[in-house]
C-alpha positions as CSV (number, residue, x, y, z in Angstrom):
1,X,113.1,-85.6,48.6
2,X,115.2,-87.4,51.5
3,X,118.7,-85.4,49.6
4,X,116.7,-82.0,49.7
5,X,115.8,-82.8,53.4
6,X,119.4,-83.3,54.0
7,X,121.1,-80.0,52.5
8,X,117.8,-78.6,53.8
9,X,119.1,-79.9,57.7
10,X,122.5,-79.4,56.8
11,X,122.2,-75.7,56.1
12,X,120.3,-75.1,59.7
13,X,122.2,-77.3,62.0
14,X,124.9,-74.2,61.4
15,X,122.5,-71.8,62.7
16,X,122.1,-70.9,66.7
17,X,118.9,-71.4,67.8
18,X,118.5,-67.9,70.1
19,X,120.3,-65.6,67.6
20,X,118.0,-67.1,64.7
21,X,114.7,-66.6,66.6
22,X,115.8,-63.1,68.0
23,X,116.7,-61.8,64.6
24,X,113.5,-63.0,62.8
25,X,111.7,-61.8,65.5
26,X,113.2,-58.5,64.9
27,X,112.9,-58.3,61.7
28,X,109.6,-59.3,61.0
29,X,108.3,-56.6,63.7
30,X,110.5,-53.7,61.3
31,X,108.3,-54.9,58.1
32,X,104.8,-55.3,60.1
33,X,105.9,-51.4,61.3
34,X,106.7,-50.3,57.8
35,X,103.3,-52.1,56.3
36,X,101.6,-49.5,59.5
37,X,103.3,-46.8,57.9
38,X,104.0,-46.7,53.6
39,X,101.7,-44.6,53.2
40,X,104.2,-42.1,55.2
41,X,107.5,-44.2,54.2
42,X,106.8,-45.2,50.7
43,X,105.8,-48.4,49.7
44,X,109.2,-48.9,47.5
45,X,111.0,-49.1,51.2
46,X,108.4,-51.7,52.1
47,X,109.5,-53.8,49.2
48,X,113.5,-52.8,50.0
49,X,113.2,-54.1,53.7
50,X,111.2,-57.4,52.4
51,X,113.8,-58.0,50.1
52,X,116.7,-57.2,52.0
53,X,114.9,-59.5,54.9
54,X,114.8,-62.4,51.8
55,X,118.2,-61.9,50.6
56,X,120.0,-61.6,54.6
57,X,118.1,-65.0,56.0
58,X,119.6,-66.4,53.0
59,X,123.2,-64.9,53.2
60,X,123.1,-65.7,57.0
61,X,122.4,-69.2,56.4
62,X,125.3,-69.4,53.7
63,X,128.2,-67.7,55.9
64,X,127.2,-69.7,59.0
65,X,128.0,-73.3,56.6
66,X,131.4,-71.9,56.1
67,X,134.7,-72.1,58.8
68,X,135.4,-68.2,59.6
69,X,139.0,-69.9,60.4
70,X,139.8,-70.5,56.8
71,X,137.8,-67.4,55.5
72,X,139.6,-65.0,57.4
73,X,143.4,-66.6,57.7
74,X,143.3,-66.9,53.7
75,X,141.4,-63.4,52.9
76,X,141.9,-61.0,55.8
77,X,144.9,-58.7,53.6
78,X,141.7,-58.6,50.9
79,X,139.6,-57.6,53.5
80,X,141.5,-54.8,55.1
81,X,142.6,-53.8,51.1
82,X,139.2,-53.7,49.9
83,X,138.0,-51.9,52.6
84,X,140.4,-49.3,52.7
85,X,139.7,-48.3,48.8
86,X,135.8,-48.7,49.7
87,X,136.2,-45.5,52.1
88,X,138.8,-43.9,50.0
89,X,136.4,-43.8,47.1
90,X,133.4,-42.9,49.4
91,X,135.8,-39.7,50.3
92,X,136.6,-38.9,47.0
93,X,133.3,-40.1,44.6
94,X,130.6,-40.0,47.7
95,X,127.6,-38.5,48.2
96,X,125.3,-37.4,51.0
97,X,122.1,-39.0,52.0
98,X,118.3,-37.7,50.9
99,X,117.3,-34.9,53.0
100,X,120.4,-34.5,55.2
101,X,121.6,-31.2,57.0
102,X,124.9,-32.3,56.6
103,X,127.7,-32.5,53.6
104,X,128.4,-35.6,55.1
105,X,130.1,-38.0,52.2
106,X,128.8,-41.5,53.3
107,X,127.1,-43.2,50.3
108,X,128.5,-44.6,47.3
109,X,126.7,-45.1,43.6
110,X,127.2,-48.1,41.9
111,X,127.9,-47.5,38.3
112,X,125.2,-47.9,36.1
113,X,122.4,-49.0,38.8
114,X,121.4,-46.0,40.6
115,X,121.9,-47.5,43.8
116,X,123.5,-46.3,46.6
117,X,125.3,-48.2,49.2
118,X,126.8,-47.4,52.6
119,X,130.5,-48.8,52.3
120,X,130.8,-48.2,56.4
121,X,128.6,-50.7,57.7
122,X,129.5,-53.2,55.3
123,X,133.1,-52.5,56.2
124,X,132.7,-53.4,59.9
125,X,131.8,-56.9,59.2
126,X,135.9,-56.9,57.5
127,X,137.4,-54.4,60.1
128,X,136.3,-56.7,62.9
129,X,137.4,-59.7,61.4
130,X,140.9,-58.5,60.6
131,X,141.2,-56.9,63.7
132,X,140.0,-59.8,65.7
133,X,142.8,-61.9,63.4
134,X,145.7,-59.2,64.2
135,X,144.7,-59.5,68.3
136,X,144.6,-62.9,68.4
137,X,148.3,-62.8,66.7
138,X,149.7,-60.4,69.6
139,X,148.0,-61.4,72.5
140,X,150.6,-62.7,74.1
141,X,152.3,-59.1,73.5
142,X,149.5,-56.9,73.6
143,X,150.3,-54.7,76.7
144,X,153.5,-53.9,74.5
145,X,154.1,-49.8,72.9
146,X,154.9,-51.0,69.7
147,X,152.5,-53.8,69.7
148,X,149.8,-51.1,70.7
149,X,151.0,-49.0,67.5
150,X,150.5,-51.1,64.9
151,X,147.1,-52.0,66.3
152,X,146.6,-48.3,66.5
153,X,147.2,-48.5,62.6
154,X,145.2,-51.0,61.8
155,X,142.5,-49.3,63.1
156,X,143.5,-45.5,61.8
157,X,143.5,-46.8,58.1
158,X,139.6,-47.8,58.2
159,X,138.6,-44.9,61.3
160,X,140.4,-41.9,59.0
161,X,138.8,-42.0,56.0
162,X,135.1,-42.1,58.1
163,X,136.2,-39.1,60.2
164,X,137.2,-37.1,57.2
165,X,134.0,-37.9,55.4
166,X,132.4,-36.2,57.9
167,X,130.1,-39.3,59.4
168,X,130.7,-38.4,63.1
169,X,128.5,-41.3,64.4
170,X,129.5,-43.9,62.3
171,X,133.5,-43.3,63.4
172,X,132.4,-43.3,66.9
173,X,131.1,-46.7,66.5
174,X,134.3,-48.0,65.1
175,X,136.0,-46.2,68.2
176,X,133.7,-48.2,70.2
177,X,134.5,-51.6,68.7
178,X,138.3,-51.0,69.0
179,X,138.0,-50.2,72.8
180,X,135.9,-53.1,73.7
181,X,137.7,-55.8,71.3
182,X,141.2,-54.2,72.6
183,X,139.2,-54.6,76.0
184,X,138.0,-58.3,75.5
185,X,141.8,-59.5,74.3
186,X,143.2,-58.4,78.0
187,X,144.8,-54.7,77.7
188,X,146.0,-53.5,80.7
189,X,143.2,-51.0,82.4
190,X,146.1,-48.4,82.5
191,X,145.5,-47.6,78.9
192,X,142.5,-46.7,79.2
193,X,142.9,-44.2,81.9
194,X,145.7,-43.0,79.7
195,X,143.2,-42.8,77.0
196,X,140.8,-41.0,78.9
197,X,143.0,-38.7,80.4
198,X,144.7,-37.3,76.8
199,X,140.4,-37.0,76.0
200,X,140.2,-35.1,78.9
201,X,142.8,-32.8,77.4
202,X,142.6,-32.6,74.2
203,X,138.3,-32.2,74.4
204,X,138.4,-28.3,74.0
205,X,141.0,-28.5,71.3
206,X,138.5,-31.5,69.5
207,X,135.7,-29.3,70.6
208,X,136.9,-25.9,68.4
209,X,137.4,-28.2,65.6
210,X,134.1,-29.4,65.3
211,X,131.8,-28.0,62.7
212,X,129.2,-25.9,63.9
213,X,125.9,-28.4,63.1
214,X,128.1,-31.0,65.1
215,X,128.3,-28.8,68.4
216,X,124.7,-27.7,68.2
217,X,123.3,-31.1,68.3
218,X,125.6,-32.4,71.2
219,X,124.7,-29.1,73.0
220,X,120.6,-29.4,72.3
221,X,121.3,-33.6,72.7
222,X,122.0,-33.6,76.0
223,X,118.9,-31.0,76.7
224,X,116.3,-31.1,73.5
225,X,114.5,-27.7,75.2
226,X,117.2,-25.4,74.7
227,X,116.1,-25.4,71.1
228,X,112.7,-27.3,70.8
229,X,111.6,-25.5,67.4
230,X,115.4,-26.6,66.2
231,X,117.6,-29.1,66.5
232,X,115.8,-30.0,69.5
233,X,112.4,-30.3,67.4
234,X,112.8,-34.2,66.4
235,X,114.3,-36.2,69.7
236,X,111.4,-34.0,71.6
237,X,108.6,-35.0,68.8
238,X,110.2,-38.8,68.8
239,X,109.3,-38.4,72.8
240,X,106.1,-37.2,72.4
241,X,105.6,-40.1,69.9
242,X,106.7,-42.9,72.6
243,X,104.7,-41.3,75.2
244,X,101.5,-41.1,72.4
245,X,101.8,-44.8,72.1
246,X,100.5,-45.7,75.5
247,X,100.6,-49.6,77.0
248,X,99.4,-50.9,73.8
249,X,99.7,-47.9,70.8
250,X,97.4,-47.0,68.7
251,X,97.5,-50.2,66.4
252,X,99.8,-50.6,63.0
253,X,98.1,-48.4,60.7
254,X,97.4,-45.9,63.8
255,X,99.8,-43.2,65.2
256,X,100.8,-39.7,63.7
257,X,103.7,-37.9,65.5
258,X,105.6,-40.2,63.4
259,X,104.4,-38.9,60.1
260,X,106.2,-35.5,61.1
261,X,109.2,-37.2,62.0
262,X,112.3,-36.6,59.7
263,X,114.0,-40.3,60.2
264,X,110.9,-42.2,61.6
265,X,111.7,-45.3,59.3
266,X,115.1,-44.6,60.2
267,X,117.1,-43.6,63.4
268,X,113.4,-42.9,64.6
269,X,112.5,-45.9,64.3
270,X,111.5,-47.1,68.0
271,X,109.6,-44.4,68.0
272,X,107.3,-45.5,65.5
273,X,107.7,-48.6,67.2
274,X,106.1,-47.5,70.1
275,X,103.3,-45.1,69.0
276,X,101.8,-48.0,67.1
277,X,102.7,-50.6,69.3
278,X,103.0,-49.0,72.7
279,X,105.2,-50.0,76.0
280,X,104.2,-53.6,74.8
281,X,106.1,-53.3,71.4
282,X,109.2,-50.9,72.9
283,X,109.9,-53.8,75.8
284,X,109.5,-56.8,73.2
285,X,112.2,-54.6,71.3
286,X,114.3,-54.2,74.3
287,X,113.8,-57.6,75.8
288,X,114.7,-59.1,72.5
289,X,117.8,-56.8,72.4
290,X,119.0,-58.5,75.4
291,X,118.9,-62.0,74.8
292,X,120.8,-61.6,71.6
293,X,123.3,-59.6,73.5
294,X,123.9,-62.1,76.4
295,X,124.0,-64.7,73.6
296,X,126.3,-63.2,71.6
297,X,128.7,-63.0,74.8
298,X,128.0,-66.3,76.1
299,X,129.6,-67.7,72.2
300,X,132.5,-64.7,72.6
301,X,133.3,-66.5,76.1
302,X,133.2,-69.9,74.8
303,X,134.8,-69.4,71.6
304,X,138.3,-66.9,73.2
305,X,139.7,-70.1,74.3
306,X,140.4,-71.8,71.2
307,X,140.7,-69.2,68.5
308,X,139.5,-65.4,67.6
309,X,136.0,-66.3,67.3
310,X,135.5,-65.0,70.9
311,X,137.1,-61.7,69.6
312,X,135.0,-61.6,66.5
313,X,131.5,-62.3,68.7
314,X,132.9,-59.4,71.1
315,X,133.5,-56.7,68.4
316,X,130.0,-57.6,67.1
317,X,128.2,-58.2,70.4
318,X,129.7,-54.4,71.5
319,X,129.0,-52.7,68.7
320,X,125.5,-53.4,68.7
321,X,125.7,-52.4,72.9
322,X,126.7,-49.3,71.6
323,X,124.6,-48.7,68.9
324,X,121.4,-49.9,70.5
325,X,122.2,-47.7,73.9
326,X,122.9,-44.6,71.2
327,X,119.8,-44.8,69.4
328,X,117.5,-45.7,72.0
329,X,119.3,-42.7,73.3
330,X,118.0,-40.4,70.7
331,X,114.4,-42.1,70.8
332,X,114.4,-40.6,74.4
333,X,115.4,-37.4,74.0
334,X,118.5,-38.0,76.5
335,X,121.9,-38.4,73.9
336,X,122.4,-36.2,70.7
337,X,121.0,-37.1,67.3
338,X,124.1,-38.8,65.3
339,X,122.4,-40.4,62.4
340,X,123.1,-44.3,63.8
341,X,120.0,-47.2,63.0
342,X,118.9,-49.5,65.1
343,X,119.8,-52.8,64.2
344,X,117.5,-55.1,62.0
345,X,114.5,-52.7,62.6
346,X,115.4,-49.7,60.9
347,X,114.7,-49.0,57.2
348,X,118.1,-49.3,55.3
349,X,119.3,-51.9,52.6
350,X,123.1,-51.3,53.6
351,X,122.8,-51.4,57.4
352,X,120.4,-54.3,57.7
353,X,122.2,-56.3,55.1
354,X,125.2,-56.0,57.1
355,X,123.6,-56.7,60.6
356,X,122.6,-59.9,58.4
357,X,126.2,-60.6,57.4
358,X,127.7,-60.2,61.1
359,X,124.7,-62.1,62.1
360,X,126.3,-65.1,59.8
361,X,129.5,-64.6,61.3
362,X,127.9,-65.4,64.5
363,X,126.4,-68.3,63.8
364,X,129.4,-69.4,62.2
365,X,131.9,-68.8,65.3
366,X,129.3,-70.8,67.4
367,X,129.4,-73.4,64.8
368,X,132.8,-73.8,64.2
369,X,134.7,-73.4,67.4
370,X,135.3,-76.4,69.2
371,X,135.0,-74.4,72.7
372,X,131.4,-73.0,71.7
373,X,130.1,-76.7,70.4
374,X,131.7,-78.2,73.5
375,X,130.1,-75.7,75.8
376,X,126.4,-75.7,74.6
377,X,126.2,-78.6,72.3
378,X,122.6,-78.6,72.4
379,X,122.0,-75.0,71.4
380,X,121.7,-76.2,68.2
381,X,118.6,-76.6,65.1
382,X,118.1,-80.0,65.3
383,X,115.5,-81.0,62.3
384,X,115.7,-84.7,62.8
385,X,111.8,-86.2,62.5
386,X,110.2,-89.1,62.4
């Protein structure tokens, strides 16, 4: 008993205390909402998100009792290989999702299963710890043309194959993650007015090239009424479904704008949120949100000053900014619709499994790196008892 005790300690004195409590917290509210709703979402994703919830805790608990030193210096050309043919064979052999307006190529079969996969979220856990690994390399040279090309390339190989498969939302993310990690490793604030003056520029020529379902929901994004029996029809029902919800909703197994919703146990997600649990549920979700994110920083900060932890916790920490802002975004009716989950809380084996995996990595850097233990040492499971 004492030796099961041990490993038992051993696995959780890895594990950060704030992140832990945020993401259970999280998650367990996402499978109390789905229980509200399977008679709407099917009670095969109730099981899916259970499972997924099972199999991530356990994952996370795994990755945090490794060094992400060792994983990444010895496997990041695997990383960046593997992911590269991931998205090349999601162009070439991929499919779109269940009832989607768009041709969009973003999910992959695995032979012989039936089940289908999402190689871009799972490839942002490996882009962000590669490209953390190749920052960390040059920072010394970073403000440098030639070092900014190959960075540029690293980034192209995994951002190219998204854009061409047509997933919009999904490459703006990764867009995201290379401004703010390129941000976080000290690049001169010239090169991003550069950037956002060629933007500038080039935005009717990116514009013209859009396809025509991609202009109309920026367009009707920014202002839902100029087509509310169209594109505009979901953000404004996903409105009417927050504002339905009241202080305290109408209780889990209450609520009904949801059940018209296309993506309720999806990118809608707060919104069912909210209609069942009210203001009360939407500002735990927010709230919760928060901590993580300050947390996640606080390790980044700790951990830049010994090693590319920090830059690996950055990348993470400002994807999920991004992402969060985006969908909550939608939710409201204020940014256009671009098909992006909210993290740990929307319905989705691939993208909650990976939050689970970058969730590890987390843990991990403020496990491992001697700045982060050194800065909050206490921060820590401690499952001593008497």
């Amino acid at each position: 008993m004492k030796t099961v005790w041990a490993l038992i300690k051993r696995a959780f004195s890895n594990l950060d205390l704030t992140l832990f409590i945020c993401s259970l917290l999280l998650s367990t509210l996402s499978i109390v909402t789905i229980i509200g709703a399977a008679d709407n979402f099917g009670y095969s994703k109730l099981r899916m998100q259970i499972f997924i919830f099972i199999i991530g805790t356990i994952l996370t608990v795994v990755l945090a009792a490794f060094d992400f030193k060792e994983l990444v210096n010895k496997l990041w050309a695997p990383m960046l290989i593997v992911s590269v043919i991931l998205l090349l064979l999601t162009l070439i052999f991929g499919k779109s999702g269940s009832n989607m307006e768009t041709a969009n190529k973003s999910w992959l079969e695995i032979p012989f299963t039936g089940i289908m996969i999402q190689p871009s979220e799972f490839v942002r856990v490996t882009f962000i710890c590669t490209f953390a690994k190749h920052l960390f390399a040059v920072e010394d040279h970073i403000n440098k043309p030639l070092t900014l090309l190959f960075l540029a390339g690293h980034a192209c190989l995994v951002v190219i194959p998204i854009l061409l498969s047509g997933d919009l939302g999904v490459a703006l993310i990764y867009f995201a993650i290379v401004l703010i990690m390129l941000f976080c490793a000290g690049l001169h604030w010239g090169y991003f007015l550069a950037l956002i003056a060629v933007v500038v520029l080039l935005s009717p020529y990116i514009w013209e090239h859009l396809a025509t379902y991609q202009q109309e929901r920026i367009i009707v994004g920014f202002d839902p009424e100029l087509d509310p029996l169209g594109k505009g029809w979901q953000p404004l029902l996903s409105r009417k479904a927050i504002s339905a919800g009241g202080l305290f909703g109408k209780g889990v197994f209450g609520g009904s704008y949801y059940e018209e919703l296309t993506a309720s146990h999806t990118d809608f997600i707060l919104a069912t949120i909210c209609e069942k649990f009210g203001f009360l549920g939407g500002f735990v979700v927010i709230v919760t949100y928060i901590v993580m994110i300050i947390r996640i920083f606080n390790i980044a900060r700790a951990a830049s000053k010994t090693d590319f932890g920090g830059l690996i916790c950055a990348g993470i920490g400002g994807m999920l900014v991004v992402q969060i802002l985006e969908n909550i975004g939608m939710c409201f009716a204020l940014l256009p619709v671009v098909g992006i989950t909210l993290p740990l809380l929307s319905c989705g084996g691939s993208s909650m499994l990976a939050t689970f995996f970058m969730l590890g990595l987390l843990h991990n850097v403020g496990s491992h790196s001697d700045g982060v233990r050194k800065a909050r040492p206490s921060d820590r499971f401690d499952l001593d008892v008497p």
